[in-house]
Every structure is written in C-alpha cells, then in structure tokens.
C-alpha positions as CSV (number, residue, x, y, z in Angstrom):
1,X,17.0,4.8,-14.8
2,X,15.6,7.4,-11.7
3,X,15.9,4.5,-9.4
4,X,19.5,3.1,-10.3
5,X,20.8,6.9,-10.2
6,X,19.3,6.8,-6.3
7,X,20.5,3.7,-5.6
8,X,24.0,4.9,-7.0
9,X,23.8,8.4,-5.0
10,X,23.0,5.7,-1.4
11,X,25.9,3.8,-1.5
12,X,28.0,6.6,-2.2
13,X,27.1,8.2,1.0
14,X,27.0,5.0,2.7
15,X,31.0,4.6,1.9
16,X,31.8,8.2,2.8
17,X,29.8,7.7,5.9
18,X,31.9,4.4,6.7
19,X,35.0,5.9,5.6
20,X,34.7,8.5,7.8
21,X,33.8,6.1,10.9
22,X,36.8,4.2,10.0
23,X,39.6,7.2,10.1
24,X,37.8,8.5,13.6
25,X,39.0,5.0,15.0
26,X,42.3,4.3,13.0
27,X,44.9,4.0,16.4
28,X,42.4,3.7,19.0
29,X,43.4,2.0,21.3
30,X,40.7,-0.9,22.7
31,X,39.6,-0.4,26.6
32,X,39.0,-3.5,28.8
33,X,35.4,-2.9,28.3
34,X,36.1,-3.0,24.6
35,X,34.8,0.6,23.6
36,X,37.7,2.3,21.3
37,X,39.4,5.5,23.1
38,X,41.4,7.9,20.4
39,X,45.1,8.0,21.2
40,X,46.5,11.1,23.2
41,X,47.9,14.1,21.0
42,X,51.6,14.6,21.5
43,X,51.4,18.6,21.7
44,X,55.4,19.0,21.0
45,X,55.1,22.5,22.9
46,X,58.0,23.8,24.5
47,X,59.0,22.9,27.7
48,X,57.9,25.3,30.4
49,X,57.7,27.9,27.0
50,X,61.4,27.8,26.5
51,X,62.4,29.1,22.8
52,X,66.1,29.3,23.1
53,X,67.6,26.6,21.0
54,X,71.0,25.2,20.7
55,X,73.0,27.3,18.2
56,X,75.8,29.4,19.6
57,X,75.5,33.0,21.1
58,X,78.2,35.2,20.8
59,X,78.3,39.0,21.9
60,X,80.7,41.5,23.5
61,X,84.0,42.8,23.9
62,X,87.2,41.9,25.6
63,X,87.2,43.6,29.4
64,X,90.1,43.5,32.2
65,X,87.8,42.8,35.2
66,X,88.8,39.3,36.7
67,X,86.6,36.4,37.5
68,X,86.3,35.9,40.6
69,X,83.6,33.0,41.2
70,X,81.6,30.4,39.6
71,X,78.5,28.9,41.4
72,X,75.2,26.4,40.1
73,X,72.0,26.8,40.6
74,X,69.0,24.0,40.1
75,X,65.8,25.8,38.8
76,X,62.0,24.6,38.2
77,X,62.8,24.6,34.0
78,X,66.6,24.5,33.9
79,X,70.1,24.7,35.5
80,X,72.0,27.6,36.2
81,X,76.0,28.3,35.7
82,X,77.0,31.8,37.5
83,X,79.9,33.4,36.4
84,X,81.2,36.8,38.8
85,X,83.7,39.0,37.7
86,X,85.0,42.1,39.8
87,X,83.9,44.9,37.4
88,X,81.9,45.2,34.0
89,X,81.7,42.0,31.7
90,X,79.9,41.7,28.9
91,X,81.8,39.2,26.1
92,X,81.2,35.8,26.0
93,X,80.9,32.9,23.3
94,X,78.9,29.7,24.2
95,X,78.7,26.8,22.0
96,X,78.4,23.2,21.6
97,X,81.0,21.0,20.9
98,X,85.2,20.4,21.7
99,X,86.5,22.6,24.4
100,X,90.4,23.2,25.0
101,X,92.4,24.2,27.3
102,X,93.4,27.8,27.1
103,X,97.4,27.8,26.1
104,X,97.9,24.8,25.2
105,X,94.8,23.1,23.4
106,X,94.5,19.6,24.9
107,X,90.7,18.5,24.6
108,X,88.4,18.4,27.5
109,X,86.0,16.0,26.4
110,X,87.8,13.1,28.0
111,X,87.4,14.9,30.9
112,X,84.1,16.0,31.3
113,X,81.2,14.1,32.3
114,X,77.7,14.3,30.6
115,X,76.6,13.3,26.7
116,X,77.1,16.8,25.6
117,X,79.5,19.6,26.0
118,X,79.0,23.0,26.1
119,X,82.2,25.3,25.6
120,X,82.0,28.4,27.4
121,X,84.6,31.4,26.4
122,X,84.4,34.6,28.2
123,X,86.2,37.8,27.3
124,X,87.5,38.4,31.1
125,X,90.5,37.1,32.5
126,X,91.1,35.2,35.4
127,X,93.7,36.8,37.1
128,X,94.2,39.8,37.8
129,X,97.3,42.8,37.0
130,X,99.8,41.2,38.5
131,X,98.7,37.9,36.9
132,X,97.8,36.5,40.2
133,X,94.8,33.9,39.8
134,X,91.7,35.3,41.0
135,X,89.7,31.6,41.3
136,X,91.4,28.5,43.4
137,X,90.7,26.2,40.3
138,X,93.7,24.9,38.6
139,X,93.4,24.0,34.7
140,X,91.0,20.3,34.7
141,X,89.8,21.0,37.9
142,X,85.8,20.8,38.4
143,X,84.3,24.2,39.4
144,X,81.1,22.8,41.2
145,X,79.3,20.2,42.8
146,X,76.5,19.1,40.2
147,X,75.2,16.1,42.4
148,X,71.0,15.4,41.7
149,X,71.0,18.4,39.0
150,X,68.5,17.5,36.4
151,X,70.9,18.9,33.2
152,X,74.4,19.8,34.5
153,X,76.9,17.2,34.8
154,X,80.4,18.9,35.0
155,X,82.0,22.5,35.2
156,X,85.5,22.0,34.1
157,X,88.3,24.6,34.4
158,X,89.9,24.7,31.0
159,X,92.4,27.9,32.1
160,X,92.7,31.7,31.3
161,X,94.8,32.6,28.6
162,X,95.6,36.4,26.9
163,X,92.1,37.8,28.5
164,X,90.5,34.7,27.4
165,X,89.2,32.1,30.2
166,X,87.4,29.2,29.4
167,X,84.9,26.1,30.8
168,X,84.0,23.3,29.6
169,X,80.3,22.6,30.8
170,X,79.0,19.2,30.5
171,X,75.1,18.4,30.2
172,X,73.2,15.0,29.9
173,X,72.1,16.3,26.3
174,X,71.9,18.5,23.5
175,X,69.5,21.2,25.0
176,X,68.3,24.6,25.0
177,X,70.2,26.9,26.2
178,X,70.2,30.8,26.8
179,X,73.2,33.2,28.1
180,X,72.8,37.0,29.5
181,X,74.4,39.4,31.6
182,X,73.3,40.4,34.8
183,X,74.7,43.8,36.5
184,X,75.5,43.4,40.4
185,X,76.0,42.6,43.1
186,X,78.1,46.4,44.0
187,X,80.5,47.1,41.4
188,X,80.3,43.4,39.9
189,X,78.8,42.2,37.0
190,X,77.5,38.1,36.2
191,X,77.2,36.0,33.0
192,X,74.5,33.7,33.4
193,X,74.5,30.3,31.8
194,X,70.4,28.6,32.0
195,X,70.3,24.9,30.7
196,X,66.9,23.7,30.2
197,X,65.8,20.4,31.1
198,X,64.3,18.9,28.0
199,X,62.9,20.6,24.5
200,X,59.0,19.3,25.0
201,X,56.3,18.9,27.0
C-alpha cells in the first residue's frame, strides 16, 4: 500500500514538472539551430511617456486679442500647431470629430486631408476692432505646409465668427493629444497644439 502511495506521489510531480516545461515553451518560436527562443513581450508603454489621451480639453474665457499667426513645428515625440494672438488668450476647445465653418456651418471634412480630424475653437477673434482680418487666410484655405510631418496632415482655415475662430486640423490618426498656453513673445500670448506620433512603444 506504502509503495503504490510513492509511486502515486512520483508521477504526480512528474506531470507538474512536464506541465510546467510545456507552458515555459508554449509560442516559442523554433531558431535555425532548432533550440526554442520565448517570444518578445509587447510592453504597450507609452510612447516617449506620453499620457495625454484623446478626449476633448476645454478651458478659458472669451478674449478680444486677435490672432495673428499660425505656424508647425515637427518634434522628436509629436507635432506642433502654434497659435499667436496679439494680447492675452487663454480659451480654447479641442476635440475630435466634424469641424464647420464659422457662420455658416458647411463641413470641413471633405476638405481636410488626414484619417482623423481634430476641431480646434479658440475664444479669440481673428480680426481685429475694425473687423479688419488679422491672418491672410481666407475661409478653406490651408494654414501651413505639413510636407514629411510624421502626424499633421492639414491646417484648415474654417473662419472667425462672433469672437470665435476656428481650424480644422487633420492627423493621420486618432492620437494623443495635449493643448496649453504659453505667455510671450512681448505682450503676446500662444496656444499650443502637440500631436503625438503613436500611443505605444
């Protein structure tokens, strides 16, 4: 009875043993030389530690101080959408999805190149007392030269309406993204737009 309880106790160890072997080499993948090498992790850590995400961010009030210039920038992590205005701005509303244009709502999607669109709003007119435009871009009219960015594909015009002035920014996908206010240069004041490049390592 001793020696069948031993043998029992064996084999049971046996199996976990080979068990255990089996699950260590389950999707190895085989070398030329035939020895088994365990398949790379995927760590799914954030690219370049970017924790942004993609849901809107909204802040700010309404100011009178015009835009006055929009300029790119390609960066190690992500591109760069500058927005100068000729006195204190801090208002804004970024999202994804439709973007009109200001006054008279015709969609900019059409219009826009990239596989995602990002609708920019900021609380800042462009114009200025008199209601004289303070950018050259006409409503549909592409605000920058995107050419070999890794993200940005359009910056689209979509007009200045009430205090209002929107863009329609177009990206080659859903992304992270992250918006802020910079103070400078002089008197002026920036709303920075930073696309990244891809969610993961």
């Amino acid at each position: 009875m001793r020696s069948t309880r031993t043998l029992g106790a064996v084999a049971a160890v046996m199996l976990a043993v080979l068990l255990t072997a089996t699950a260590a080499t389950a999707g190895a993948r085989p070398t030329s030389t035939g020895t088994q090498v365990a398949p790379r992790a995927v760590t799914g850590a954030p690219y370049c530690g970017i924790t942004w995400g993609s849901a809107e961010k909204t802040t700010g009030p309404l100011s009178s101080a015009p835009l006055t210039q929009v300029r790119t920038g390609r960066h190690d992590c992500f591109d760069r959408v500058v927005f100068e205005f000729a006195g204190p701005v801090s208002g804004y509303s970024v999202a994804y999805g439709e973007t009109w244009t200001e006054g008279e709502g015709l969609a900019l999607s059409p219009y826009t190149a990239g596989d995602a669109l990002l609708r920019v709003s900021l609380r800042a007119p462009a114009y200025d007392d008199r209601h004289v435009a303070t950018v050259p871009y006409r409503v549909g009219e592409h605000a920058a030269n995107v050419l070999r960015y890794s993200t940005l594909r359009d910056v689209v015009f979509a007009g200045s309406f009430e205090g209002y002035t929107t863009f329609a920014v177009g990206v080659r996908a859903r992304l992270p993204f992250r918006v802020f206010v910079l103070a400078g240069p002089g008197t002026h004041s920036r709303i920075v737009l930073d696309v990244a490049h891809q969610w993961q390592e």
